[in-house]
N, C-alpha and C positions, 0 to 999 in steps of 0.2 A: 459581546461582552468579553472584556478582557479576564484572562484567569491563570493565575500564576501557579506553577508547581513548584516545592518546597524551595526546593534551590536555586529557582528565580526571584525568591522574598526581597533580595540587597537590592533589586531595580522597581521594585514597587513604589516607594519614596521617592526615587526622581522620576518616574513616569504619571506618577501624580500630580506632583511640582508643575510637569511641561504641559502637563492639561489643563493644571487651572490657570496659571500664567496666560494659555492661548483664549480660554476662557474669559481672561481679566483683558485683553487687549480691543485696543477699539484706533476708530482713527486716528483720533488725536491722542493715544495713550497704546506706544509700542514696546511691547516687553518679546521684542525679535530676536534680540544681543543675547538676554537672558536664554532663551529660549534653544538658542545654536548651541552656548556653552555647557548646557544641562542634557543636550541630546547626544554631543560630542563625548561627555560623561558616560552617560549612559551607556554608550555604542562601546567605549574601550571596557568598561565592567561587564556588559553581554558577550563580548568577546572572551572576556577571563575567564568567565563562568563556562562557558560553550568549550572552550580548551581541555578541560581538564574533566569531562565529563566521567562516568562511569557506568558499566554496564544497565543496571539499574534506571539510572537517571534519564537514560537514551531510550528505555523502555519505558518509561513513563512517556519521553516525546512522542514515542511511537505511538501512544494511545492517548494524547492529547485532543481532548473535546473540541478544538478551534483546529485542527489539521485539516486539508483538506481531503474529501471523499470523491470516492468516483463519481461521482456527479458533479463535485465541481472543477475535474479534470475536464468533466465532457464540456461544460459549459465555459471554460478558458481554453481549451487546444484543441475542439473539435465543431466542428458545424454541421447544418441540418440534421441533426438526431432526432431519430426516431426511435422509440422504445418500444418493445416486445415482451408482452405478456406470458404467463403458463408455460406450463411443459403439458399440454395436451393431453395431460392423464389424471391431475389433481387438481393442482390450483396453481396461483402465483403466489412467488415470494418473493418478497421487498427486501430483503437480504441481499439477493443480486440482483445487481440492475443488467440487462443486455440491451442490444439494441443495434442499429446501423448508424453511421454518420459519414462526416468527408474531414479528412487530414488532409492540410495543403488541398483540398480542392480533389482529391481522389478518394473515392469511396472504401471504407471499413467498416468492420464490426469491432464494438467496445462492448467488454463484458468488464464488471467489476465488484466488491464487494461494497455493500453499503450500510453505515451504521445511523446512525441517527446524535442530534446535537441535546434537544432538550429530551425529557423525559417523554413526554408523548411519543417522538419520532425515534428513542428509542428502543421502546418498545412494541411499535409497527416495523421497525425492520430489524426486530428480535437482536438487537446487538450485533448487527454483522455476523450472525452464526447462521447459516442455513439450512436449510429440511432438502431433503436429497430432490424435491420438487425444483430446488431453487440447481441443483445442479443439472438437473434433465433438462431444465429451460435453458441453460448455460450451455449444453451440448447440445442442443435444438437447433438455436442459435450459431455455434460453431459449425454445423453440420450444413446449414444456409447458406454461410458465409464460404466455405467449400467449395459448396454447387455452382457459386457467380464467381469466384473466385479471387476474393478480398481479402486483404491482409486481417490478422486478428492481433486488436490489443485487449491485455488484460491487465487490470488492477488490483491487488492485492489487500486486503485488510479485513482481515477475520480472527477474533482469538481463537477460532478454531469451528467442525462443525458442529452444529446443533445437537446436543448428546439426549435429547427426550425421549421417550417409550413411544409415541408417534412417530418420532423418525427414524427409530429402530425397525419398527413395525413397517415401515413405507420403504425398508430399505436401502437407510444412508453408506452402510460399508460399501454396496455394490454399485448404488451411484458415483460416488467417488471413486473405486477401482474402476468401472466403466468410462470414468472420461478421460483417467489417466492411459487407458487403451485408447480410444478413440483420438485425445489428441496429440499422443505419440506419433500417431498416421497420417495426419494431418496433412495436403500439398501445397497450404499454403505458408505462407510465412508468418509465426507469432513472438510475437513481440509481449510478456509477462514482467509489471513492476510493482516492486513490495513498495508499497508507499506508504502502511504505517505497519500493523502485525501481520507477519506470517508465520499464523499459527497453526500448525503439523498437516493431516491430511484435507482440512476443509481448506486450507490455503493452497495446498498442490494440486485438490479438482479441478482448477482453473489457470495452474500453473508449472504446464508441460511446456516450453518454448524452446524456439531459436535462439531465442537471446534473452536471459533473466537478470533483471537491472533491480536494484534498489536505491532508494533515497537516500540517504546522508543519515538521518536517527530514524530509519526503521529496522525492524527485528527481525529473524527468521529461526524458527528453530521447529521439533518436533512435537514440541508441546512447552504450554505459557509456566513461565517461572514459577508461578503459587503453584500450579497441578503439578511439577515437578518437586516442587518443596512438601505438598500434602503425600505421594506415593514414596522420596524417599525417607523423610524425617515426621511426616504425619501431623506436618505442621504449615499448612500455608501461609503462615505469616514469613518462612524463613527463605520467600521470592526474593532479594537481593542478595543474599547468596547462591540462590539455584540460577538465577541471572550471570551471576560468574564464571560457575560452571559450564555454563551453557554455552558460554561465547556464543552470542546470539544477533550482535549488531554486523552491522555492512563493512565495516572493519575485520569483524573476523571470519566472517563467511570469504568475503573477497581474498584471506591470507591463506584460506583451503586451492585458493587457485583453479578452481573447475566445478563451484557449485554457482555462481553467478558470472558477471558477462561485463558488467559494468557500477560503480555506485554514483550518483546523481547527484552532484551537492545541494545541500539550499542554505536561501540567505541566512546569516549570524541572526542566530536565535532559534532557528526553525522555521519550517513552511508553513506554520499557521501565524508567524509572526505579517508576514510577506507574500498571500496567494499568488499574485501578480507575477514576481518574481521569480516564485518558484514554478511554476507554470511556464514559464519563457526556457529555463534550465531543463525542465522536463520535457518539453517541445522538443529543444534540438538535440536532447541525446536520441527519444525515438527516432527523431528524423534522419541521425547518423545509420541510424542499424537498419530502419528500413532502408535505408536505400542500398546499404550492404546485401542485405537479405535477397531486395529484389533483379537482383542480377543472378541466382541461383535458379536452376528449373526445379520444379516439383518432386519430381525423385531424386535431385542433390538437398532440397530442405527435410524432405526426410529423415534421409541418410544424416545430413549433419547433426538433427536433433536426436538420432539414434545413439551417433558417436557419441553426444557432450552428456544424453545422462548414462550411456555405457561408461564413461571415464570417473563419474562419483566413486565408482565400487572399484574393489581390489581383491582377489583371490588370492592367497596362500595356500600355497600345499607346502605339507611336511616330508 
């Protein structure tokens, strides 16, 4: 189902046009001519729109219902995947999906965040928020992948972790400090990409790497624009401002110079405009880095993911 957000409204009327046109067409009755002119239309006014975007508006893309999810990474850049249930102590959580697969034909582990599309699938994988189960399964999983010694990719997109009285109760601060330890240590090579929100520490449980990529409109910051606007002005509705502040997209993370690795483009419109495409863009940048990656030994991938988030921080003394 196609679904526009606000500032996509001017291509609604001709995306309508070229569907019932194609609709109206038959053998003997081609409305082809029409149909190039009205796409060609369209494509230069999705371009305009796309240009001049705003913090705000890129955070919407970033949480756009038709983006794709880790699951439909796994299922366009990766093959035989197999999925891995619990963390061996609670339960499972559909929040994160983990699992093994084969890139290019050589075996890894893919972890990622998963949200759901309609309302049912929603709320089974609680909004992409996770219970710190879904993070001990995430580091179970990491800790597997160690042992045989396979690269790890991970995908990004959570507004953040599950903040409920059971998951307080079950632990969630120390899961999360817990994997940010464990996969600092890591000796393999990880490969971590925000492909829609990365939102504060439920996004970093997963997102300790070698190389930290984002897509073209997704977001990264410490915490989602509304909970920023509710703590400082006690007002969630005043999120596109706290979005400005925040400098939150792959544009301005990339202009800090040392909190990411690379940004991803996707097609004119966004990646839920184009799975296909953006999938193919996303293939070969990981492809670039792993194969960077895997010319290092084990105690150089350490060290190097040591240095890259030692270089975040800066010390003054007076």
């Amino acid at each position: 189902m196609q679904f526009y957000l606000d500032f996509e409204k001017p291509l609604v009327d001709l995306d309508q046009k070229i569907h019932e046109l194609r609709g109206y067409s038959t053998e003997k009755v081609s409305f082809s001519s029409d149909i190039v002119k009205l796409e060609k239309k369209a494509e230069k006014l999705r371009e305009e729109i796309f240009a001049n975007l705003n913090r705000w508006q890129r955070t919407q893309l970033a949480r756009h219902v038709n983006r794709p999810f880790t699951l439909d990474f796994v299922n366009h850049i990766f093959t035989e995947w197999f999925e891995v249930h619990g963390d061996r102590n609670f339960r499972d959580d559909p929040a994160i999906v983990c699992g093994f697969a084969r890139f290019d034909g050589q075996p890894c582990c893919v972890i990622g965040h998963q949200k759901g599309r309609d309302t049912k699938e929603k709320v089974y994988r609680n909004f992409g928020m996770p219970n710190p189960e879904g993070y001990r399964k995430a580091l179970r999983v990491m800790q597997m992948a160690e042992q045989f010694g396979l690269p790890i990719f991970t995908f990004v997109d959570t507004p953040g972790a599950f903040p409920g009285i059971g998951a307080e109760e079950r632990g969630q601060a120390e899961a999360i400090a817990r994997n940010l330890r464990e996969m600092a240590a890591l000796t393999v090579p990880v490969i971590v990409t925000v492909t829609g929100e990365g939102g504060s520490g439920g996004a970093l449980a997963i997102a300790v790497g070698n190389r930290v990529l984002m897509m073209e409109y997704s977001v990264y910051a410490v915490i989602s624009p509304e909970g920023c606007a509710a703590i400082l002005w006690s007002d969630g509705t005043k999120g596109p401002v706290a979005a400005e502040a925040l400098k939150l997209t792959a544009t301005d993370i990339a202009d800090l110079g040392c909190v990411i690795d690379d940004v991803i483009p996707e097609p004119v419109g966004g990646a839920h405009t184009d799975h296909a495409k953006a999938m193919i863009l996303v293939k070969s940048v990981l492809k670039k880095h792993l194969g960077e990656l895997k010319k290092l030994s084990p105690q150089e991938l350490v060290e190097q993911r040591y240095q890259k988030f030692r270089a975040m921080t800066r010390v003054e003394k007076e």
